[in-house]
NUZAZA-629358 format. One line per field, with one value per residue: residue in three letters; residue number from 1; x, y, z of N, C-alpha, C in turn. Coordinates in steps of 0.2 Angstrom, whole numbers, plus 5000, padded with zeros to 4 digits. Layout:
BEGIN
res: (ALA,...)
n: (NUM,...)
npx: (X,...)
npy: (Y,...)
npz: (Z,...)
capx: (X,...)
capy: (Y,...)
capz: (Z,...)
cpx: (X,...)
cpy: (Y,...)
cpz: (Z,...)
***
This chain:
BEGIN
res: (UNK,UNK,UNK,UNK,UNK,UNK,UNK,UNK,UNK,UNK,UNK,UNK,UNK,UNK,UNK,UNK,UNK,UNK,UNK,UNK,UNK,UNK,UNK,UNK,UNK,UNK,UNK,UNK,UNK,UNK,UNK,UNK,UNK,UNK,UNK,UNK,UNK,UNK,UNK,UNK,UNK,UNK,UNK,UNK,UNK,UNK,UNK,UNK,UNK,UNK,UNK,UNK,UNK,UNK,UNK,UNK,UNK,UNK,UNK,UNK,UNK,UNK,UNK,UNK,UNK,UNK,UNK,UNK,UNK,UNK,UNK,UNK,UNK,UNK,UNK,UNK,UNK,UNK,UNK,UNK,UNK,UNK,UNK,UNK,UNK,UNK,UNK,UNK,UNK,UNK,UNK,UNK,UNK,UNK,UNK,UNK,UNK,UNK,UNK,UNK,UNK,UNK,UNK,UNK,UNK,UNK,UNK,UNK,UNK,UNK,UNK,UNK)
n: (1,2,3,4,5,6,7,8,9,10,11,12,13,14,15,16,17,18,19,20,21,22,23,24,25,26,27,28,29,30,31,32,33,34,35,36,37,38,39,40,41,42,43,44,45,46,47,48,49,50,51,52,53,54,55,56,57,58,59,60,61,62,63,64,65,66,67,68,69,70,71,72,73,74,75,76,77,78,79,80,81,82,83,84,85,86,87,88,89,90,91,92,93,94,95,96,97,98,99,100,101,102,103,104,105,106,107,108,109,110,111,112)
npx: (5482,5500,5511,5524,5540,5555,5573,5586,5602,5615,5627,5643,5659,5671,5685,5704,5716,5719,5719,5706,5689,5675,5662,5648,5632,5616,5601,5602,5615,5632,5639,5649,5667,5674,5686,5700,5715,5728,5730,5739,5743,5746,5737,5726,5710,5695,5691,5684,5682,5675,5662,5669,5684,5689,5693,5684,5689,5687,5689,5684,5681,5672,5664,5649,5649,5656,5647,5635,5637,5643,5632,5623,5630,5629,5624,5616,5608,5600,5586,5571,5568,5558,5563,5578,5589,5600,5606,5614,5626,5638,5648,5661,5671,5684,5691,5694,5681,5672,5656,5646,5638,5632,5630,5618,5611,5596,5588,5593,5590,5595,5589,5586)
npy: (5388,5388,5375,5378,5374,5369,5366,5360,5365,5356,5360,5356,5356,5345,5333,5331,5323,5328,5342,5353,5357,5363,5354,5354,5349,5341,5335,5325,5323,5325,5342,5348,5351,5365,5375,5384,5391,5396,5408,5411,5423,5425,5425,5421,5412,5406,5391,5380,5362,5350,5336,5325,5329,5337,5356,5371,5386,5399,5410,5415,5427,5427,5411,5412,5415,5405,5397,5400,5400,5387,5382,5385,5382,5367,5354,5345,5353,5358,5363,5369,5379,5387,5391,5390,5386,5386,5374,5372,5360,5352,5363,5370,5379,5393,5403,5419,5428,5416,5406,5415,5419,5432,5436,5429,5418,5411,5417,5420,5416,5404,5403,5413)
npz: (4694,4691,4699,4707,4702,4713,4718,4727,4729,4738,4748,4756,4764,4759,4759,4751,4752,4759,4759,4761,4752,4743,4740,4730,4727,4720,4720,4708,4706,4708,4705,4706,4712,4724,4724,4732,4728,4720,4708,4691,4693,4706,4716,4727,4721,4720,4711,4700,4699,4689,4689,4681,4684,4674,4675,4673,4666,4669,4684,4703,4712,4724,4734,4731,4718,4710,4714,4708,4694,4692,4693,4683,4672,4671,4666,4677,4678,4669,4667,4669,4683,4694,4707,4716,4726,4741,4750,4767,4773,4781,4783,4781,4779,4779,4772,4764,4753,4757,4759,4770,4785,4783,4770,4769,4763,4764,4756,4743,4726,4715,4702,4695)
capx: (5489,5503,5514,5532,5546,5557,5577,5591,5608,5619,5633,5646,5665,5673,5695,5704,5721,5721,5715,5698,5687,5669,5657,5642,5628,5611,5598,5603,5620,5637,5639,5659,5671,5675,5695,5702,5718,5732,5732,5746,5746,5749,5730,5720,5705,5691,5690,5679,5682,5669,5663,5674,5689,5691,5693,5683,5694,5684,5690,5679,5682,5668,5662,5642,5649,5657,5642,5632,5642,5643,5624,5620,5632,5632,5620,5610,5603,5600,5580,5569,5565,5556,5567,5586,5590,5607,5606,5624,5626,5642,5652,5668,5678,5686,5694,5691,5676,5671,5649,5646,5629,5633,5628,5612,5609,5591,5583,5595,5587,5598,5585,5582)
capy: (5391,5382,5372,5381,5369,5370,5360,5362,5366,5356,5361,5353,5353,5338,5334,5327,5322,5333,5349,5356,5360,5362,5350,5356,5342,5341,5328,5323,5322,5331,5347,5351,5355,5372,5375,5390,5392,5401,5408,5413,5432,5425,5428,5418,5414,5402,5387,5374,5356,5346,5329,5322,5329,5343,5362,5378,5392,5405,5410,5416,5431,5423,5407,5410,5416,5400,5391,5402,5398,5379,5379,5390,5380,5362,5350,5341,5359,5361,5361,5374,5379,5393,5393,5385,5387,5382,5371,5369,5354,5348,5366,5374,5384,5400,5407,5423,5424,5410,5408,5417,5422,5439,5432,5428,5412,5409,5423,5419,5411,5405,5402,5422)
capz: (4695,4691,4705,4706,4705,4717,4719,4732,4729,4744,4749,4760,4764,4759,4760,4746,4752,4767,4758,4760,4747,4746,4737,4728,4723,4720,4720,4704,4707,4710,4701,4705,4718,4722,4727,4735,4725,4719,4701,4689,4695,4714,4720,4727,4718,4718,4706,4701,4695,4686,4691,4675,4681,4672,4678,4674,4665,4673,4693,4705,4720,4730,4733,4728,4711,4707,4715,4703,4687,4693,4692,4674,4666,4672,4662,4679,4683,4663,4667,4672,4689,4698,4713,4715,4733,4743,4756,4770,4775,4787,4779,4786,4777,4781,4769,4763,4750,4759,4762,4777,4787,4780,4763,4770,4757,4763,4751,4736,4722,4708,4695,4696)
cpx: (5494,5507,5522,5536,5551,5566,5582,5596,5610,5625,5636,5653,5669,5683,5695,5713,5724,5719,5708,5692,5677,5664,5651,5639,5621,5607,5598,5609,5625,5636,5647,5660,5673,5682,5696,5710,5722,5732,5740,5749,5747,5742,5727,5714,5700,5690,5686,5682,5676,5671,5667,5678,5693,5691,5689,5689,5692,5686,5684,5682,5679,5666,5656,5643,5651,5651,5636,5633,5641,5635,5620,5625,5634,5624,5615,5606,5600,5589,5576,5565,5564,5561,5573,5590,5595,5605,5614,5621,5633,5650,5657,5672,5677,5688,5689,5688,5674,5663,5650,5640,5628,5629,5621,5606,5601,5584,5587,5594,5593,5595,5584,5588)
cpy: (5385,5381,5376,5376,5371,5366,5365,5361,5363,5358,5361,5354,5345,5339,5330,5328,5327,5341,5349,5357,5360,5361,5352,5350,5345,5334,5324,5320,5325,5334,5349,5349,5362,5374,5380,5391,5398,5401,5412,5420,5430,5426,5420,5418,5406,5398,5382,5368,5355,5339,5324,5324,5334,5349,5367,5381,5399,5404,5413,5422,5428,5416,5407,5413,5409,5397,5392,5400,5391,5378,5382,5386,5370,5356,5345,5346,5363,5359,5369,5373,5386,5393,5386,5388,5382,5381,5370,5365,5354,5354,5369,5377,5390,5404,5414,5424,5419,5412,5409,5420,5428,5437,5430,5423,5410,5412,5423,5414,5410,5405,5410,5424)
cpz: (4695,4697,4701,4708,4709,4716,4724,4731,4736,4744,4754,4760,4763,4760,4755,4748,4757,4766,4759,4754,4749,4740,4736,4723,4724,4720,4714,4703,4709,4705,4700,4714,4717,4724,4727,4733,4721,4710,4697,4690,4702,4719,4721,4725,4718,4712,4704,4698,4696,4689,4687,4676,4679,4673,4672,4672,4669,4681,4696,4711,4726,4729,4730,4724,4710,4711,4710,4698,4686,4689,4684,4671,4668,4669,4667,4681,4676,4664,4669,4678,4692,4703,4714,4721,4736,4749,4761,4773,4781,4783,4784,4785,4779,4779,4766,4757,4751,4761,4770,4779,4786,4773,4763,4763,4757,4758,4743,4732,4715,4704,4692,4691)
***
């Protein structure tokens, strides 16, 4: 039988000039930041930056959609894994879409 590989999605708030935002990494590296942001129709909507810098065109209504999206499309999670599982770390946001024990993170697998 084969061994199921396993990796951990972290995720933490971090601040960047007094804003909040919430840092997703893995054991390979950072994967983004996620920003909770005002789009050109007036909505708030979830964002991502990339470690380079650069922004995601795609928004998000919740955060474990952009954490979903970060992880399918970011080249240190470009491997195959049976199970890809989010870990919280030192998290704190409250905005709405925001992970909440309602979302119940410990049975969602992103590799699935």
């Amino acid at each position: 039988m084969a061994k199921k590989t396993r990796m951990g999605v972290y995720v933490r708030t971090a601040s960047d000039r007094g804003f909040d935002y919430t840092l997703v990494s893995c054991r390979r590296g950072m994967l983004g930041g996620i920003y909770f942001l005002e789009d050109d129709d007036f909505h708030f909507r979830y964002s991502i930056q990339r470690p380079d810098g650069w922004w995601y065109t795609k928004t998000f209504e919740t955060e474990l959609e952009a954490i979903k999206y970060m992880v399918q499309n970011s080249f240190l999670m470009n491997w195959h894994y049976d199970e890809l599982y989010i870990r919280m770390g030192d998290y704190t946001n409250c905005e709405s879409g925001a992970i909440t024990w309602r979302d119940n993170i410990e049975s969602i697998n992103l590799a699935a």
